[in-house]
Kinemage of the C-alpha trace (Angstrom):
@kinemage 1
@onewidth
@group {chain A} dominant
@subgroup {mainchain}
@vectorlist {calphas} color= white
{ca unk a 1} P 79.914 98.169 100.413
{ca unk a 2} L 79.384 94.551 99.713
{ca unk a 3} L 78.522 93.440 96.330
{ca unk a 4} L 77.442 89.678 95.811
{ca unk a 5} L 79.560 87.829 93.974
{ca unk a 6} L 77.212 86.366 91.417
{ca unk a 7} L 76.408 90.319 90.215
{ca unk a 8} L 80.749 90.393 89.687
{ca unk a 9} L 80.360 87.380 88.032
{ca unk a 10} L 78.024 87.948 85.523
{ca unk a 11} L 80.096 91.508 84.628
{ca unk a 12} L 83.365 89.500 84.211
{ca unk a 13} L 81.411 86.765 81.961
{ca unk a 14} L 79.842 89.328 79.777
{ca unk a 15} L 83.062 90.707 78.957
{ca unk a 16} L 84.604 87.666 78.372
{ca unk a 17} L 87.171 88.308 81.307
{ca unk a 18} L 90.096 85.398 80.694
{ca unk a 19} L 89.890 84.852 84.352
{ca unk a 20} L 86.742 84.717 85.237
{ca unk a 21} L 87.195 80.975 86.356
{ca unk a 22} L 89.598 81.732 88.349
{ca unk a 23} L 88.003 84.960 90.248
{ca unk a 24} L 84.698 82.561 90.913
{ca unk a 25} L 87.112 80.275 92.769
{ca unk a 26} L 89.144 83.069 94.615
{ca unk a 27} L 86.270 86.240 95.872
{ca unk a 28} L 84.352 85.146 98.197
{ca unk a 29} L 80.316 85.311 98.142
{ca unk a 30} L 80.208 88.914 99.437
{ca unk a 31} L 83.081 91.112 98.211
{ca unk a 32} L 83.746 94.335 100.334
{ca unk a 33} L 84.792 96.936 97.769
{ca unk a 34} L 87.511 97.999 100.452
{ca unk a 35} L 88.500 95.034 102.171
{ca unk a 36} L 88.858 93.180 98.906
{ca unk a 37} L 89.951 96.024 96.855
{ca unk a 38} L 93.389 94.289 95.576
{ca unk a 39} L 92.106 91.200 94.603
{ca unk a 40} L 89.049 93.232 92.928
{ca unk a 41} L 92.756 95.131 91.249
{ca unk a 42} L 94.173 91.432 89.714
{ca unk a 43} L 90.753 90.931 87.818
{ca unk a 44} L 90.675 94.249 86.567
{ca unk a 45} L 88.258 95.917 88.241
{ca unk a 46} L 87.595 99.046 89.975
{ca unk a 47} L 85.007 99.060 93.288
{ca unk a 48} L 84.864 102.836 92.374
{ca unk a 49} L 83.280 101.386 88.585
{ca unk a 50} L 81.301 98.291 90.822
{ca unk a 51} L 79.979 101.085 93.401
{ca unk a 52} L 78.015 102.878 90.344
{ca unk a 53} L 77.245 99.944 88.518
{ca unk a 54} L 75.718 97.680 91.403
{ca unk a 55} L 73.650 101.149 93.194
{ca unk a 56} L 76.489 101.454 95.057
{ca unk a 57} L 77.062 105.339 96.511
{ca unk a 58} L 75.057 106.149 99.683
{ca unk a 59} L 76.481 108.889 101.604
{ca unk a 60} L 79.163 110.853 99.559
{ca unk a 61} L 77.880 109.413 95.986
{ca unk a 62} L 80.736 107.040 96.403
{ca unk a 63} L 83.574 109.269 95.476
{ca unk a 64} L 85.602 108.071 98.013
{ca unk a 65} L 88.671 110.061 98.396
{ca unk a 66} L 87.648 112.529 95.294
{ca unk a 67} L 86.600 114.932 97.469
């Protein structure tokens, strides 16, 4: 699923994430949860936790390989 980077943003700035500079400069506008799951990993953040927070789920409710 792609999430728009702004939404990513925003998350990272409200938590006061030390790199969110640096993550603005590096994901691009629309981040894939899968394609871009490693760099998603280096800012701290789960696409599992961005899935559910952005209305992420669809088919499967998202739990990926839970099941």
């Amino acid at each position: 699923m792609n999430i728009d980077k702004n939404q990513i943003m925003q998350l990272l700035r409200e938590q006061g994430h030390p790199q969110a500079d640096q993550a603005e400069q590096e994901l691009p506008d629309q981040v894939d949860t899968e394609q871009h799951a490693g760099m998603l990993a280096k800012f701290g953040l789960n696409p599992q936790d961005l899935l559910s927070k952005f209305g992420g789920g669809g088919l499967g409710g998202g739990l990926g390989n839970l099941i």
